[in-house]
DRENMAR-917315 format. One record per atom (N, C-alpha, C): residue in one letter; atom name; residue number from 1; x, y, z. Coordinates in nm, 4 decimals, decimal comma, padded with zeros to 6 digits. Layout:
+---------+-------+-----+----------+----------+----------+
! residuo ! atomo ! num !        x !        y !        z !
+---------+-------+-----+----------+----------+----------+
!       a !    CA ! NUM !        X !        Y !        Z !
...
+---------+-------+-----+----------+----------+----------+
This chain:
+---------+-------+-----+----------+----------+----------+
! residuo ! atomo ! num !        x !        y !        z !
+---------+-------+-----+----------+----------+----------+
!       x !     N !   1 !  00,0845 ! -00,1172 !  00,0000 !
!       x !    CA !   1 !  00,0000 !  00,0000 !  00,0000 !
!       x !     C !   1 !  00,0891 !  00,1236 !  00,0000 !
!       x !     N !   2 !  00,0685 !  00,2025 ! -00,0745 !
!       x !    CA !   2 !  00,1363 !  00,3430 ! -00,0805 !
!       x !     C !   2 !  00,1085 !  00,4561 ! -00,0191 !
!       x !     N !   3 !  00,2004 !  00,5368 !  00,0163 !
!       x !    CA !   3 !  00,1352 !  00,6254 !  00,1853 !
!       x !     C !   3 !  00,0101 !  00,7368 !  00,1145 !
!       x !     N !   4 !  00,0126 !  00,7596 ! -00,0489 !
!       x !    CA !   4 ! -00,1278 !  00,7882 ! -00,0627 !
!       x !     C !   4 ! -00,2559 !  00,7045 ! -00,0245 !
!       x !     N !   5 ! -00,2729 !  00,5730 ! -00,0796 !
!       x !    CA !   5 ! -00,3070 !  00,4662 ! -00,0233 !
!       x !     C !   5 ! -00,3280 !  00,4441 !  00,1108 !
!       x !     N !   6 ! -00,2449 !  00,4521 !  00,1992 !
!       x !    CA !   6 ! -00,3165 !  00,4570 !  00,3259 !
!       x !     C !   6 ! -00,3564 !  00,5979 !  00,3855 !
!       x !     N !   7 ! -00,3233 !  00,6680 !  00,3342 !
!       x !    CA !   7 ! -00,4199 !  00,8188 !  00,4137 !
!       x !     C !   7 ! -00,5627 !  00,8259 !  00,3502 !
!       x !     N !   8 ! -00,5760 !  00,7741 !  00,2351 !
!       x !    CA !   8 ! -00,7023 !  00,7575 !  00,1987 !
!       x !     C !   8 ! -00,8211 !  00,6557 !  00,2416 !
!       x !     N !   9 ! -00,6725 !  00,5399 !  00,3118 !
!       x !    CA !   9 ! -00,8086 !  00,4362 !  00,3963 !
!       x !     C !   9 ! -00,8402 !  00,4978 !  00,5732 !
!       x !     N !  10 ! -00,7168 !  00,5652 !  00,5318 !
!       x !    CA !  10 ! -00,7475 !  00,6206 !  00,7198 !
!       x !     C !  10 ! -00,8281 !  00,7398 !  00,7153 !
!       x !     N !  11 ! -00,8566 !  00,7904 !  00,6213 !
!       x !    CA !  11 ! -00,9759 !  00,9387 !  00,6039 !
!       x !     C !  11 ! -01,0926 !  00,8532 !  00,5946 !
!       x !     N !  12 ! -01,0943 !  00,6908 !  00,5087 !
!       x !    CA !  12 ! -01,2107 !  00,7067 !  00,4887 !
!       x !     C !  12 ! -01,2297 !  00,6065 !  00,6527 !
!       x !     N !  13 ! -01,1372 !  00,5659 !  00,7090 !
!       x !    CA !  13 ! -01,1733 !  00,4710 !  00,8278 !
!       x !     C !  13 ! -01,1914 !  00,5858 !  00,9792 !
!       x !     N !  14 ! -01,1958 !  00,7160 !  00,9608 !
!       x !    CA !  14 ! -01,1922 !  00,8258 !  01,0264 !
!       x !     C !  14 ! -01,3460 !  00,8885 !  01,0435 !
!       x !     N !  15 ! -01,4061 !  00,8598 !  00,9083 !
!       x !    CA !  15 ! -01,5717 !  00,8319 !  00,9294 !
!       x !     C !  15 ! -01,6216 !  00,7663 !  00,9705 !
!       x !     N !  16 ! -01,6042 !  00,6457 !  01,0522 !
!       x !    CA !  16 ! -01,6898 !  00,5804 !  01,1243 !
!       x !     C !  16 ! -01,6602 !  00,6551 !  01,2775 !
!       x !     N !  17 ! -01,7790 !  00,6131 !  01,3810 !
!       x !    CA !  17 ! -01,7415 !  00,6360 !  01,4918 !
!       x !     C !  17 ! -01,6130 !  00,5789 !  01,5661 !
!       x !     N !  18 ! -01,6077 !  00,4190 !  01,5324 !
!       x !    CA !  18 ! -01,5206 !  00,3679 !  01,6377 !
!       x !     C !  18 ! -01,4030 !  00,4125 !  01,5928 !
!       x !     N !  19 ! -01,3626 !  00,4422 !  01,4776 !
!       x !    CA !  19 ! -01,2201 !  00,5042 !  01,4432 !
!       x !     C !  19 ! -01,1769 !  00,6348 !  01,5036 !
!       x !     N !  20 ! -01,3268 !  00,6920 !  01,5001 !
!       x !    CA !  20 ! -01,2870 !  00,8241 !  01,5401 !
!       x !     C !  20 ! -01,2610 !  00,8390 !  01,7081 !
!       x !     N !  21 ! -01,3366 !  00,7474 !  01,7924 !
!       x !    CA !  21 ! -01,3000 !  00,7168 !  01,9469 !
!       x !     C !  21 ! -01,1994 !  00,6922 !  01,9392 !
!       x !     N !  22 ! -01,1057 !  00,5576 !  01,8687 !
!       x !    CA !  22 ! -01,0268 !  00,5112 !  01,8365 !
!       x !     C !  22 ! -00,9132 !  00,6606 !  01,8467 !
!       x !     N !  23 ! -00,8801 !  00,7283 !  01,7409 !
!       x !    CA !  23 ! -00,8064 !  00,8668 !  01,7596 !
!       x !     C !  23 ! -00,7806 !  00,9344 !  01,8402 !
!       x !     N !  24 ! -00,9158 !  00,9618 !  01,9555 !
!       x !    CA !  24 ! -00,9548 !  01,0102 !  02,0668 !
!       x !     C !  24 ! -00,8561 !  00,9492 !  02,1635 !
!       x !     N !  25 ! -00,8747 !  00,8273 !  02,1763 !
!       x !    CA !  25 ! -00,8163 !  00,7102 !  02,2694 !
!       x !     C !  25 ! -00,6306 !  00,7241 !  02,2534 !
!       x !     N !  26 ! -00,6049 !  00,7193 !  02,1674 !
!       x !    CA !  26 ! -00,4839 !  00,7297 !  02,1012 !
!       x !     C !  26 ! -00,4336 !  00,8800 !  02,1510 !
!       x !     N !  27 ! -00,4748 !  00,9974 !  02,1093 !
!       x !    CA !  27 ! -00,4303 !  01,1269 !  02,2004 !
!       x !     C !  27 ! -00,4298 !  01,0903 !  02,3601 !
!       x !     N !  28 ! -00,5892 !  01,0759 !  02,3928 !
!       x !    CA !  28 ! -00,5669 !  01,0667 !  02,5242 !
!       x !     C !  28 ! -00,4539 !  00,9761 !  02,5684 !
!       x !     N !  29 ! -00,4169 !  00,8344 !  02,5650 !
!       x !    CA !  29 ! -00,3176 !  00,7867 !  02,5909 !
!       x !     C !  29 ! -00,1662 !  00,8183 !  02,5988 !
!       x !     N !  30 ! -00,1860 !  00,9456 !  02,4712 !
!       x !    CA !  30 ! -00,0243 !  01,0252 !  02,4816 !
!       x !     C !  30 ! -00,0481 !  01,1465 !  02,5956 !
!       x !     N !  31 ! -00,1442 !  01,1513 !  02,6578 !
!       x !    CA !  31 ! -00,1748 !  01,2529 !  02,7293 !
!       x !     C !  31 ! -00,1426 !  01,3714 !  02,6850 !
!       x !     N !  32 ! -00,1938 !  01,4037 !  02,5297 !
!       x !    CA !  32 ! -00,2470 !  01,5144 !  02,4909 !
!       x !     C !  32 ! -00,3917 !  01,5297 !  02,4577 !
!       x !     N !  33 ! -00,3871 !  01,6888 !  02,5264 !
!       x !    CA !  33 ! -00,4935 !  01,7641 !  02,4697 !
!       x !     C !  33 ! -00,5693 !  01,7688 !  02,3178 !
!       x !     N !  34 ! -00,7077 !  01,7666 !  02,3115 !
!       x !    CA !  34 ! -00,7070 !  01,8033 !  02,1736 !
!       x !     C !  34 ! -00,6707 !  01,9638 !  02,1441 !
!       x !     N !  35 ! -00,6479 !  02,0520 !  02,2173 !
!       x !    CA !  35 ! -00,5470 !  02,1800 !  02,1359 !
!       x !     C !  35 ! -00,4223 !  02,1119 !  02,1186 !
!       x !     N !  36 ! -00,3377 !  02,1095 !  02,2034 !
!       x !    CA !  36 ! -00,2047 !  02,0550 !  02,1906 !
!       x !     C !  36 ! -00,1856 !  01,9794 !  02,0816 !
!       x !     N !  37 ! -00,2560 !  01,8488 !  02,0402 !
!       x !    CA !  37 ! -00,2109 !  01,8082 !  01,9633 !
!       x !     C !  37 ! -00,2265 !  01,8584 !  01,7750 !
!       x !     N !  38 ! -00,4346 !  01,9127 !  01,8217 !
!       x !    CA !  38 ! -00,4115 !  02,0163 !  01,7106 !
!       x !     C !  38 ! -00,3373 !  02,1145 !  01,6690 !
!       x !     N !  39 ! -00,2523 !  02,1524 !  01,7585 !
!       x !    CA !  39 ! -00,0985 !  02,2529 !  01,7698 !
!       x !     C !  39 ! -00,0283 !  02,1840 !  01,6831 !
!       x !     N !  40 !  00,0299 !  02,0737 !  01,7492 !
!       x !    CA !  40 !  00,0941 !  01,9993 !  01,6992 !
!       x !     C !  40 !  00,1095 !  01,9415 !  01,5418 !
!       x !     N !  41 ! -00,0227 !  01,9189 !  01,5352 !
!       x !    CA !  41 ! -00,0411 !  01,8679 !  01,3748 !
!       x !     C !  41 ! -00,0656 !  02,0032 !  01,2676 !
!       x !     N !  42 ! -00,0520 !  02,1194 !  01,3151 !
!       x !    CA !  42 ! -00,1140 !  02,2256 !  01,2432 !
!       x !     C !  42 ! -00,2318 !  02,2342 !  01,2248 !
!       x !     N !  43 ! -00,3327 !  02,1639 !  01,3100 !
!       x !    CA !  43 ! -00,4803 !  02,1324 !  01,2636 !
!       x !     C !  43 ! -00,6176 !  02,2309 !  01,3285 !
!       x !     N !  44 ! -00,6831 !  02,2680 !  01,2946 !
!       x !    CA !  44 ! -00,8006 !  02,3858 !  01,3558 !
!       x !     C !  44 ! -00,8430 !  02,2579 !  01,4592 !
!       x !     N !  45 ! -00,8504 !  02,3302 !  01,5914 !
!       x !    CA !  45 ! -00,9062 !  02,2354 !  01,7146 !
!       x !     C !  45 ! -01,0218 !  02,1919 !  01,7151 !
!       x !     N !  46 ! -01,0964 !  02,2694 !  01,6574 !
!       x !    CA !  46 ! -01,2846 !  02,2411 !  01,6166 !
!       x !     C !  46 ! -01,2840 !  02,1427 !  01,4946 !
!       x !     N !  47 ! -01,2075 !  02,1232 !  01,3877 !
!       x !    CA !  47 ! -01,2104 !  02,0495 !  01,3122 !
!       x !     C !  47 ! -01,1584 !  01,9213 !  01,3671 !
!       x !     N !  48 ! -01,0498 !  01,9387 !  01,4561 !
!       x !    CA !  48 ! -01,0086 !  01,7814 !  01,4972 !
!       x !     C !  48 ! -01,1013 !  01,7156 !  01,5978 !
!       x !     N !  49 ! -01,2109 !  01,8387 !  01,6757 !
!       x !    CA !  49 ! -01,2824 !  01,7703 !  01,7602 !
!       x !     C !  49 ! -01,4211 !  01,7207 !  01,6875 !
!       x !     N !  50 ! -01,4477 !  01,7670 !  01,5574 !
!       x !    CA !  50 ! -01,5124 !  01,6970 !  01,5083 !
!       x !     C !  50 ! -01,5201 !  01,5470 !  01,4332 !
!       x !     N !  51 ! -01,3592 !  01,5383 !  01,4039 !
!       x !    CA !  51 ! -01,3126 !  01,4658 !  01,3398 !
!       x !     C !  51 ! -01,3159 !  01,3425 !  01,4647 !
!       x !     N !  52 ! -01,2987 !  01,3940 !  01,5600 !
!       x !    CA !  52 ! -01,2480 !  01,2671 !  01,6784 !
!       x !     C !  52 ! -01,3973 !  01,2101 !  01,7177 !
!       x !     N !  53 ! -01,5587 !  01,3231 !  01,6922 !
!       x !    CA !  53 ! -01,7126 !  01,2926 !  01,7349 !
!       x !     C !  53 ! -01,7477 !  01,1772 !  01,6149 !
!       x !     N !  54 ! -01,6732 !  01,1692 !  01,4739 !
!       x !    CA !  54 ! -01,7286 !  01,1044 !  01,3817 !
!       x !     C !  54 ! -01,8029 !  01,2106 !  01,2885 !
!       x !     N !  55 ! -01,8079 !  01,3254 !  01,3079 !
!       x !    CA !  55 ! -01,8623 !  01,4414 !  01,2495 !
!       x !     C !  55 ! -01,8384 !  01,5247 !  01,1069 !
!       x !     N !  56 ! -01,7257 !  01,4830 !  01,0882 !
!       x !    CA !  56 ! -01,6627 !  01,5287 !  00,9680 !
!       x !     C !  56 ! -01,5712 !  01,4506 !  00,9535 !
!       x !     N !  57 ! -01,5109 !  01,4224 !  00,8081 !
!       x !    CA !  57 ! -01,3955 !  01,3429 !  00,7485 !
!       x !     C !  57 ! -01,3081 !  01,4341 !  00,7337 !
!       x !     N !  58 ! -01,1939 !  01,3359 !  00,7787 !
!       x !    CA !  58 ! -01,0605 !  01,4177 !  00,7751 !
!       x !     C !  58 ! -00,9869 !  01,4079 !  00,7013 !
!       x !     N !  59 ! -01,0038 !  01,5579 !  00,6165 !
!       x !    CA !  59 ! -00,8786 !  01,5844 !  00,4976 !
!       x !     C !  59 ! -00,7321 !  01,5154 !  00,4362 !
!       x !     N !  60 ! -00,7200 !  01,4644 !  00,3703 !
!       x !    CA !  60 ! -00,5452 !  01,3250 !  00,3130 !
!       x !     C !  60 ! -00,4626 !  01,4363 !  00,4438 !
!       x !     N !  61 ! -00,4323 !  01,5542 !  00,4319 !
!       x !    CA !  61 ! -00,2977 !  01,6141 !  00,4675 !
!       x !     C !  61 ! -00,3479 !  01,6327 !  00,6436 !
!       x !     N !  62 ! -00,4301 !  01,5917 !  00,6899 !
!       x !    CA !  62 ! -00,5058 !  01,6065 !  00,8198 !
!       x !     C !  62 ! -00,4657 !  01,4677 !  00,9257 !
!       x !     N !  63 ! -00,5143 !  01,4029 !  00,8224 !
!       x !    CA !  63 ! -00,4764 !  01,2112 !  00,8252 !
!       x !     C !  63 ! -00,3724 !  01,1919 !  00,8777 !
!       x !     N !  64 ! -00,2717 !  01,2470 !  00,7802 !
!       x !    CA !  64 ! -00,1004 !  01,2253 !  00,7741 !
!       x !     C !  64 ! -00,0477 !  01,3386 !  00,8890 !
!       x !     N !  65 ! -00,0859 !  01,4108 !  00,9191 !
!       x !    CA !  65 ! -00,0608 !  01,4977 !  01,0356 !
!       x !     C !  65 ! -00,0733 !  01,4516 !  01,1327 !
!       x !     N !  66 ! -00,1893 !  01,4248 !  01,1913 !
!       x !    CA !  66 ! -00,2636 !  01,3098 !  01,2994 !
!       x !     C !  66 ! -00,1689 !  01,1835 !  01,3168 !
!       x !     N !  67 ! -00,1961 !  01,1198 !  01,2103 !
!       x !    CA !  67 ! -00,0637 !  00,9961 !  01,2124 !
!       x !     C !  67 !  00,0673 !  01,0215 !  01,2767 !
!       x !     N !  68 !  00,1510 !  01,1463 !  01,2156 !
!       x !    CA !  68 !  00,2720 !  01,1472 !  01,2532 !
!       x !     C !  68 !  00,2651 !  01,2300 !  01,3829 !
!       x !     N !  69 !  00,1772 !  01,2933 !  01,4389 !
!       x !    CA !  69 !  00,2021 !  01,3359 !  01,5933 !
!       x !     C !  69 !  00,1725 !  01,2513 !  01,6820 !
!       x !     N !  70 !  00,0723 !  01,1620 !  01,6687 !
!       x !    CA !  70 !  00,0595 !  01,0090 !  01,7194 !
!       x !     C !  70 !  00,1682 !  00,9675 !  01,7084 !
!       x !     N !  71 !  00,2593 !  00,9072 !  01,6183 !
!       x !    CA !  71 !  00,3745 !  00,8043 !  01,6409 !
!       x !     C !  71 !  00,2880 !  00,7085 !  01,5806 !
!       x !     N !  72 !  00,1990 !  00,6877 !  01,4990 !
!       x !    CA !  72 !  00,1310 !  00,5970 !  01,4204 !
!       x !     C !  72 !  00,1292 !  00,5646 !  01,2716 !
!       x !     N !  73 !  00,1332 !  00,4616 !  01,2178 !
!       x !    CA !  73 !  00,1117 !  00,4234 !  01,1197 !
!       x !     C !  73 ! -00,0197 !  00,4586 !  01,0616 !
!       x !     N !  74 ! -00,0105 !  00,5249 !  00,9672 !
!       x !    CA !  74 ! -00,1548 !  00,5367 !  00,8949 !
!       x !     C !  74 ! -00,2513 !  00,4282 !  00,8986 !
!       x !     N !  75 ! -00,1891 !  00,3022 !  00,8439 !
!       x !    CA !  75 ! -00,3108 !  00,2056 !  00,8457 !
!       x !     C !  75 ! -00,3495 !  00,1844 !  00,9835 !
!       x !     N !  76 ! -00,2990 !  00,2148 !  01,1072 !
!       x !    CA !  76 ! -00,3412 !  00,1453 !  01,2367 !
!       x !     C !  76 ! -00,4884 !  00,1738 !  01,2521 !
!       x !     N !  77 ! -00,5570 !  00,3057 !  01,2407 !
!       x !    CA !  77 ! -00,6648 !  00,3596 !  01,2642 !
!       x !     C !  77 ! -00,7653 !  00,2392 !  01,1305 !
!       x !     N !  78 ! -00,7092 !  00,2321 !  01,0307 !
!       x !    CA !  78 ! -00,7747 !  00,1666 !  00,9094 !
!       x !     C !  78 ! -00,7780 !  00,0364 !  00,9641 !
!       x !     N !  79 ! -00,6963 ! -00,0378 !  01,0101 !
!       x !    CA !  79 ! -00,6994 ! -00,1690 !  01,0308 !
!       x !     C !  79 ! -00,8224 ! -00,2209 !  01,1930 !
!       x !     N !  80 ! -00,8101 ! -00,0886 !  01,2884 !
!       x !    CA !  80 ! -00,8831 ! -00,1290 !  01,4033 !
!       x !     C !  80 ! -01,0529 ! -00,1040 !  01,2872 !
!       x !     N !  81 ! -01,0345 ! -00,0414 !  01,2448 !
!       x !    CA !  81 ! -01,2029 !  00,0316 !  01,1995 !
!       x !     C !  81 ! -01,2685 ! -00,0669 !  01,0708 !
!       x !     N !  82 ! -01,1525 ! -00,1828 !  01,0348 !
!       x !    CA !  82 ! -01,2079 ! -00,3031 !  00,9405 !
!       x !     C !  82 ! -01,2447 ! -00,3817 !  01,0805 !
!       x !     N !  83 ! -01,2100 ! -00,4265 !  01,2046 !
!       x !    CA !  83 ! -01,2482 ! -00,4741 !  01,2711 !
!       x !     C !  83 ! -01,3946 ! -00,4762 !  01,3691 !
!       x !     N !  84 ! -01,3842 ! -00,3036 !  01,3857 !
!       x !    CA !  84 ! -01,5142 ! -00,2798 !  01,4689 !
!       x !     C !  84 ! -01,6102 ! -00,2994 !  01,3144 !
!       x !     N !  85 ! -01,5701 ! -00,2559 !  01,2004 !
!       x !    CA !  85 ! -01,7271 ! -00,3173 !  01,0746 !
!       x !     C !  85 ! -01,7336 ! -00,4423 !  01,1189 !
!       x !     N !  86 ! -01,6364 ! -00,5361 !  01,1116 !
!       x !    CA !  86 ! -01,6268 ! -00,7090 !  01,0668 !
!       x !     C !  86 ! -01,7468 ! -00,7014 !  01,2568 !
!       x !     N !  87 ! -01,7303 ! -00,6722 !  01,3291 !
!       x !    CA !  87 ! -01,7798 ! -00,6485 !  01,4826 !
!       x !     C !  87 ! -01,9390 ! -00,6180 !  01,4452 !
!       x !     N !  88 ! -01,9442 ! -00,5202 !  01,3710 !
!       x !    CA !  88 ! -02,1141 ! -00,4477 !  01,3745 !
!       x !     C !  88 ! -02,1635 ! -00,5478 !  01,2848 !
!       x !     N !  89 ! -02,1027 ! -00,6032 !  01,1756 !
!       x !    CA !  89 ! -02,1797 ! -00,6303 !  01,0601 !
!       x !     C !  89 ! -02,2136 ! -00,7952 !  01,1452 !
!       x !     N !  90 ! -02,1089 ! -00,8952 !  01,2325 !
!       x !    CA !  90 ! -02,2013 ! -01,0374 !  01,3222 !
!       x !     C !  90 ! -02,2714 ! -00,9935 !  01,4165 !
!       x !     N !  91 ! -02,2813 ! -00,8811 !  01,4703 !
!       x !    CA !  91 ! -02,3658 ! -00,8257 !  01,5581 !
!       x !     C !  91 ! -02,4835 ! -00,8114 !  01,4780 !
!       x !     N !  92 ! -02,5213 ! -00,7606 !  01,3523 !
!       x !    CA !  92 ! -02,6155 ! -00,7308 !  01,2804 !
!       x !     C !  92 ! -02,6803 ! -00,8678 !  01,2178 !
!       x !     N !  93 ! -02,6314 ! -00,9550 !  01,2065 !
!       x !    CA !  93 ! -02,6243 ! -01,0498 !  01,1514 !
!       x !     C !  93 ! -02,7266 ! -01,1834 !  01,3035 !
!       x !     N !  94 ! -02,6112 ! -01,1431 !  01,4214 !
!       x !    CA !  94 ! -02,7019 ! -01,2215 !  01,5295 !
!       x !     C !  94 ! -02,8136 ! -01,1359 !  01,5695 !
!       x !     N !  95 ! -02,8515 ! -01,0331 !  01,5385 !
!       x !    CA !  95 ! -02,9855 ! -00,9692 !  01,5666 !
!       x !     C !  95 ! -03,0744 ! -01,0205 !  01,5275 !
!       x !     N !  96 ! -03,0676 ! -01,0199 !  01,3527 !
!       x !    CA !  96 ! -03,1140 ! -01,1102 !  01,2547 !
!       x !     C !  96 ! -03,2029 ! -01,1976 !  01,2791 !
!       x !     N !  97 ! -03,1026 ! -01,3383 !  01,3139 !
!       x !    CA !  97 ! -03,1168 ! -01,4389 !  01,3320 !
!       x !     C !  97 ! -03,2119 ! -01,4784 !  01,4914 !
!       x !     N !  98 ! -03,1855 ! -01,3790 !  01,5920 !
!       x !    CA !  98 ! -03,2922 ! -01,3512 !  01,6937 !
!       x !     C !  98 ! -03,4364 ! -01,3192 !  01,6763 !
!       x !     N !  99 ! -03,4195 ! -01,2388 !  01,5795 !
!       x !    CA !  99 ! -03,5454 ! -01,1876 !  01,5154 !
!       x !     C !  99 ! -03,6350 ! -01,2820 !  01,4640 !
!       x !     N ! 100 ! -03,6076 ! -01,3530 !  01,3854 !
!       x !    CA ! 100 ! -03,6211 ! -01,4527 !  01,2947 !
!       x !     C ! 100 ! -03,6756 ! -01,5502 !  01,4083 !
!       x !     N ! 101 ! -03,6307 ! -01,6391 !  01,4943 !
!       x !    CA ! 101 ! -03,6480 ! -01,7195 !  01,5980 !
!       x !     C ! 101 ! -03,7506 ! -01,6642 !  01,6689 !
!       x !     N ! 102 ! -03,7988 ! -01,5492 !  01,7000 !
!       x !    CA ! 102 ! -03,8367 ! -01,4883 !  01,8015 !
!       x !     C ! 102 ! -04,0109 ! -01,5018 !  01,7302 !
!       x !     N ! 103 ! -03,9919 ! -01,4657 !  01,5937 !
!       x !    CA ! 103 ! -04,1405 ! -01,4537 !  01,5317 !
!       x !     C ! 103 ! -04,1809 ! -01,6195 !  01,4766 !
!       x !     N ! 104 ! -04,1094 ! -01,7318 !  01,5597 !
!       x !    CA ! 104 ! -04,1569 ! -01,8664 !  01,4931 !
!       x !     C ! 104 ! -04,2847 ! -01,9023 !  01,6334 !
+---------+-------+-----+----------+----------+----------+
C-alpha cells in the first residue's frame, strides 16, 4: 500500500465512529490535549474535535498529520475500523437471526 493509499483508507476509516473514538483514545493515551495536539499537527481544534465525534472526514494532509504526531502508522486507525465493521456487521447479523427465531 502506498502512503497515498493509506491516508485515503485512514480518512475514509476516520468516518466511522469507532475510528474516530479510536483517535480520541490514542491522544488521550499520549496525554495530549485536543489543542495541543491540534498545535501539533497544524490542525483547527474544532475540526479535529469533530473529526475525533465522527462528524466530519478528515482531509489526506489532516490524516497524515494526525498519524505522525501520534507516532502511528496510517493504516493502524484503518486496520482497528475493518475490525469494529467485521464487529457491527455479526452483531447485525445475530440480531437477525434472533429476530427470525423470536417470530416462529
Amino acid at each position: 500500500m502506498t502512503s497515498d493509499q493509506a491516508a485515503l483508507a485512514v480518512i475514509s476509516a476516520l468516518r466511522t465512529k469507532d475510528a474516530a473514538a479510536r483517535l480520541r483514545h490514542l491522544r488521550e493515551q499520549r496525554g495530549l490535549t485536543l489543542r495541543a495536539l491540534a498545535e501539533r499537527a497544524e490542525v483547527n481544534p474544532g475540526l479535529l474535535s469533530m473529526i475525533e465525534r465522527g462528524q466530519r472526514q478528515a482531509p489526506r494532509h489532516v490524516a497524515v498529520a494526525l498519524a505522525r504526531e501520534l507516532g502511528i502508522e496510517l493504516g493502524e486507525v484503518f486496520e482497528l475500523s475493518l475490525q469494529a465493521q467485521a464487529e457491527h456487521r455479526r452483531n447485525l447479523a445475530i440480531n437477525e437471526i434472533e429476530r427470525e427465531f423470536a417470530t416462529r
